[in-house]
C-alpha positions in Angstrom: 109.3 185.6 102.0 106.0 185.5 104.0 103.5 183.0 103.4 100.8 184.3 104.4 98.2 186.0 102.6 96.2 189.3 103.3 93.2 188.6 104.8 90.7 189.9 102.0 87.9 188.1 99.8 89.7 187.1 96.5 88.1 186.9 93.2 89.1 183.7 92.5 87.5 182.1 95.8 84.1 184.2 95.2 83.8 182.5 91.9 84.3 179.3 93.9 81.2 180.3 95.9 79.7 181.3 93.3 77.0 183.8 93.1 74.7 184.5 96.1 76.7 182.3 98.0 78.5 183.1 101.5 81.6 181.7 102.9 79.2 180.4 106.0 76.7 178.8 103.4 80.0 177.2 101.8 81.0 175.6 104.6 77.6 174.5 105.6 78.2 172.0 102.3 81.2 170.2 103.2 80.9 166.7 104.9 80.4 166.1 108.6 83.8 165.4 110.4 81.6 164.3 113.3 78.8 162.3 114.5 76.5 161.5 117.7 75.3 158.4 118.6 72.7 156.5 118.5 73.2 154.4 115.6 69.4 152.9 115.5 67.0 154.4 118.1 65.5 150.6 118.3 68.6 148.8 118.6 68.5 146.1 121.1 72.0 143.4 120.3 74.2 145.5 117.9 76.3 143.8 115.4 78.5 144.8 112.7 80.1 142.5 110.0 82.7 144.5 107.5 83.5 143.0 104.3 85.5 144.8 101.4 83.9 148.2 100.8 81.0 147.8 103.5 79.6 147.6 106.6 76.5 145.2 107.2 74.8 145.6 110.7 72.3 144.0 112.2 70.3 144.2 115.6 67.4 142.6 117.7 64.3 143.0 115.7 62.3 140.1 117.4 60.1 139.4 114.4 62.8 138.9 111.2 66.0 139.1 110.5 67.4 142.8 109.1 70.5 143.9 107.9 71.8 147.5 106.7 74.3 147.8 104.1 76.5 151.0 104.6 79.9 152.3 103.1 80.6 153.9 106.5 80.5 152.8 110.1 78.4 156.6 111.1 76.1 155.6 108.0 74.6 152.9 109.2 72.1 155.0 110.4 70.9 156.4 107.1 71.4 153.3 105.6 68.1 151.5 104.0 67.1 148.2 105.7 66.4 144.8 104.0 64.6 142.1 105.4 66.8 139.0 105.0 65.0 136.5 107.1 61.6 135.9 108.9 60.6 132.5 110.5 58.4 130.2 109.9 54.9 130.3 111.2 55.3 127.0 113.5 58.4 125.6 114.5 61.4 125.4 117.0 62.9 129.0 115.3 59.1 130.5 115.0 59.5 132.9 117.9 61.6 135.6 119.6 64.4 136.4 117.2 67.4 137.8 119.5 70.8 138.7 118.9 71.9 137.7 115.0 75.5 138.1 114.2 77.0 137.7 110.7 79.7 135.5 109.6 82.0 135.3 106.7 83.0 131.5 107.1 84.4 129.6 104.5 83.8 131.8 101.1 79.6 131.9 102.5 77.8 133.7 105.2 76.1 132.5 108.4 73.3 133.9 110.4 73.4 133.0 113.7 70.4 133.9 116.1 68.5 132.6 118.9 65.1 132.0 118.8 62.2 129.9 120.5 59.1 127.6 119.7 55.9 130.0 119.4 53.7 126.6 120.6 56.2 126.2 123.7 58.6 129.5 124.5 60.7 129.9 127.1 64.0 129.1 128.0 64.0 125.7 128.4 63.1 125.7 124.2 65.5 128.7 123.3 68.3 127.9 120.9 70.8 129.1 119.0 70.2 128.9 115.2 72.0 129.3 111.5 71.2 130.3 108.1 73.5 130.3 105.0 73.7 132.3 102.0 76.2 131.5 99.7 75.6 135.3 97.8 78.5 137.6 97.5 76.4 140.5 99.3 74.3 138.6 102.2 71.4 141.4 101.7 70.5 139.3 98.2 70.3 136.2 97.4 68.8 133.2 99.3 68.9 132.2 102.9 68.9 128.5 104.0 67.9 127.5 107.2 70.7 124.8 108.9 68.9 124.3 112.0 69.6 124.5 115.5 73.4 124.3 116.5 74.0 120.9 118.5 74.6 122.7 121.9 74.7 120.8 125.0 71.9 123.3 126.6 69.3 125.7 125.9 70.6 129.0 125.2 71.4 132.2 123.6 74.0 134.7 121.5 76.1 132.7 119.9 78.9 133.9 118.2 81.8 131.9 116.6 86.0 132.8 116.4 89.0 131.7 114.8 92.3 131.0 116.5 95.1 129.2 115.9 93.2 127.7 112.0 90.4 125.9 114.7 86.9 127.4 114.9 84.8 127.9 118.1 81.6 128.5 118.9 81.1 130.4 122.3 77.3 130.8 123.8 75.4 131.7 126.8 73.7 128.1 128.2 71.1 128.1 130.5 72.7 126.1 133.6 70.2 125.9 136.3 68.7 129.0 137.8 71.9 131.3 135.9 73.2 132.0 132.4 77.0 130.5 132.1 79.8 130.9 129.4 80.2 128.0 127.0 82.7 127.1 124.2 83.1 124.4 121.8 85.3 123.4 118.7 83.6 123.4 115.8 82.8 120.8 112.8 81.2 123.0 110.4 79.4 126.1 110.7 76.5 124.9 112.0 77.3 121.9 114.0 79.8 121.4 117.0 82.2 118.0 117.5 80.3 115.9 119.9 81.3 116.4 123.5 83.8 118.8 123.8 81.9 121.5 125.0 83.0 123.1 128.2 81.5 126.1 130.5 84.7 128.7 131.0 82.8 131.5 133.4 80.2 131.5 135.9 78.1 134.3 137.5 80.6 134.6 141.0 80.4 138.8 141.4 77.3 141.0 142.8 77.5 142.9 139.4 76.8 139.8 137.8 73.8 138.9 139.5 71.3 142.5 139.0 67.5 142.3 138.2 67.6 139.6 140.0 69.1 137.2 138.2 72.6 135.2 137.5 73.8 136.3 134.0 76.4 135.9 131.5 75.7 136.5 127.9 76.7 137.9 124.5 80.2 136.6 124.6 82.6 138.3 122.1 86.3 137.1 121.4 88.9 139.8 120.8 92.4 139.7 120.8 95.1 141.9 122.9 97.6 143.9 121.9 100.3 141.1 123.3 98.0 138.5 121.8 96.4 137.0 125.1 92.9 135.4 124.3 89.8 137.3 125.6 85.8 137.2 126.1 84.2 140.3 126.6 80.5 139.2 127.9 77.5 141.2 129.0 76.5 140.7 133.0 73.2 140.8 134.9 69.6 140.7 133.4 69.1 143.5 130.3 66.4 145.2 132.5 69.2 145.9 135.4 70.1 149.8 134.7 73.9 148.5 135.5 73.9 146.1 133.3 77.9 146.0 132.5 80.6 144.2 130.4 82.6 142.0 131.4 86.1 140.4 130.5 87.7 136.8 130.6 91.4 137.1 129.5 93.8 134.2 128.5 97.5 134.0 128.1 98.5 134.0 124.4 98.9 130.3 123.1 96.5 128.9 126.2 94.1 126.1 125.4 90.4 128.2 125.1 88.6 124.8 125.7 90.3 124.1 129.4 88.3 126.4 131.9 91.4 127.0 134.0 92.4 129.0 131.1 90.2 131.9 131.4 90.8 134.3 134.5 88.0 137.1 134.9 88.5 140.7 135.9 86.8 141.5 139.0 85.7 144.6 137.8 83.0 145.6 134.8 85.1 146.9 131.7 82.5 149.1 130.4 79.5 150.2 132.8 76.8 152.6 133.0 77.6 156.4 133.6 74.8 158.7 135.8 76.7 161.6 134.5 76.3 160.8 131.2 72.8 160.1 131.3 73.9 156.0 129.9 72.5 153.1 131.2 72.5 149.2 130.9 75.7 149.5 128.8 75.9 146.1 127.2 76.1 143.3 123.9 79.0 144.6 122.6 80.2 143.9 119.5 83.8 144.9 117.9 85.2 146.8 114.5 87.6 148.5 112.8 87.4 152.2 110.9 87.1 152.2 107.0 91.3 152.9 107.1 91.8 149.5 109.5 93.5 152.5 112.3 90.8 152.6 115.0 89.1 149.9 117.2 85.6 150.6 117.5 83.2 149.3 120.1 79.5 148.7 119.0 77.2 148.4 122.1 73.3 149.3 123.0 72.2 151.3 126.1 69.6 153.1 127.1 69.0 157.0 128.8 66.7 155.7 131.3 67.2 154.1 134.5 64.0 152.4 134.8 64.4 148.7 135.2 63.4 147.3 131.6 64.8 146.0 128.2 62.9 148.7 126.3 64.2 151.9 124.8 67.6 150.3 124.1 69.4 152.1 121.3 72.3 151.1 119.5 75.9 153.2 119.6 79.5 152.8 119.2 82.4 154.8 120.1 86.4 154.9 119.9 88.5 152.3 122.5 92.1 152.2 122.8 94.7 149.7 124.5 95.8 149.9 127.6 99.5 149.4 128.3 99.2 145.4 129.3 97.5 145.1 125.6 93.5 144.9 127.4 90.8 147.6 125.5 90.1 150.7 127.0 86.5 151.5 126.1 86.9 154.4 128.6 83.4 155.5 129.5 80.2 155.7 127.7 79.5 158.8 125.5 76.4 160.7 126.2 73.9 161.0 122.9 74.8 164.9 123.1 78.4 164.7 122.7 80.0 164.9 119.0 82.5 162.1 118.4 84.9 162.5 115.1 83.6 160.3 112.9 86.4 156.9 112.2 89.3 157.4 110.4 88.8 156.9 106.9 85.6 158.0 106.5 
């Protein structure tokens, strides 16, 4: 018996489509299997936190503190924003608001930016700092400011990991006339145990050191596939056009706090593509798809190579694993080019 049916309008579909409707118009209604980037058009620092049934991003606004609260990953751009934060008009946190990532610790979440003193910015007064909300939804309730995290240096991006039931805190510190790589156990969320931190990377490679300066920053932990440790970092100044991701990789079980621990990869994992019209490709962050099937890799990058920090939009795309259980993020997908939306969605 054949399956198929003739190929003929039947009645029962063109009630479906009901009156003065076409197939074309129909299909014109069903839900997009497929989005393009960017995210946010101003989206300098990407980061994405998902808890239960939602996503909350946040990026670089350099005046407050803004998330967006969205059911799906490709949403966030349609989602509404909320202003969560703004500092205070005087004060070590009064200035430059970079880089806030959003943390689940402990049944509360934390804030964590960096910021500077509006009387006396700079690097030398940049820190990294945390707020607390003990709301079930971090877009309500109340935000309480902890202070400044007790890092050895001045610096920025910090971001904080699990492993092993310990809690780190990992930071680019301003060492001298470069940006370095710096971890530390932590005590509570916003304070580390006195004395333990250590620097793991240093600038060493040429793509390290473009716009003219020795960078590391916006260090991210992720885990292989064969569960080796690793620290996937942002190179050079944000106004180099190659600005690049690195990675620092760890055998499973190592000791994150002992610098011989860490070995980088010579090479950028993620860089800049001329044929794609991408450029400073960096401050990553990572996430899964609605169904927990897909790794997703949240970055910002802009379409011109002209040697500044502006015009840096937010994006994500798809990575897989390759074979020795290190990401693929493959390379970076023009604005023009569809992408199936995640799985789950």
């Amino acid at each position: 018996m054949s399956l198929c049916f003739p190929r003929v309008a039947m009645p029962g579909l063109l009630l479906l489509l009901g009156a003065g409707s076409s197939p074309a118009a129909w299909a014109q209604q069903q839900p997009a299997t497929t989005f393009r980037n960017p995210l946010r058009a101003e989206g300098p620092d990407p980061w994405v936190a998902r808890h239960g049934d939602y996503y909350y991003y946040t990026n670089t606004t350099g005046e407050n503190i803004t998330l967006w609260k969205s059911k799906t990953l490709s949403g966030v751009k349609e989602a509404p924003a909320a202003v969560v934060w703004t500092p205070p008009a005087t004060g070590p946190n009064s200035t430059q608001l970079w880089a806030p990532e959003l943390h689940l610790l402990d049944g509360k979440w934390y804030l964590y930016y960096t910021a500077t003193d509006k009387a006396n910015p700079g690097d030398n007064s940049r820190f990294v700092f945390v707020l607390e909300n003990t709301a079930a939804d971090p877009t309500t309730g109340q935000w309480v400011d902890k202070g400044k995290v007790n890092t050895q240096h001045s610096g920025l991006d910090g971001s904080v990991f699990e492993l092993g039931g310990k809690r780190y805190f990992l930071y680019s510190a301003y060492v001298g006339p470069q940006s370095v790589l710096a971890i530390a156990p932590m005590q509570t969320p916003w304070t580390l145990l006195p004395g333990k931190e250590v620097i793991i990377a240093r600038p060493t490679f040429d793509w390290e050191k473009g716009g003219g300066r020795q960078i590391l920053e916006g260090p991210e932990f992720l885990t292989g596939r064969q569960g080796q440790l690793l620290v996937v970092y942002s190179a050079s100044a944000c106004w180099d056009d190659n600005y690049s991701l690195g990675m620092l990789s760890a055998r499973k079980c190592a000791d994150p706090l002992k610098p011989e621990s860490w070995t980088k990869a010579p090479q950028p994992v993620f860089k800049p593509s001329s044929e794609n019209g991408v450029w400073g490709t960096g401050h990553n962050c990572f996430t899964k798809s609605p169904d927990g099937r897909e790794d997703w890799l949240v970055y910002h990058a802009k379409v011109a190579a002209d040697g500044k920090c502006e015009g840096r939009s937010s994006r994500m795309q798809k990575f897989t694993w390759n074979p020795d259980g290190t990401p693929n993020f493959g390379a970076p997908v023009s604005l023009t080019q569809p992408q199936p939306k995640p799985s789950g969605e």
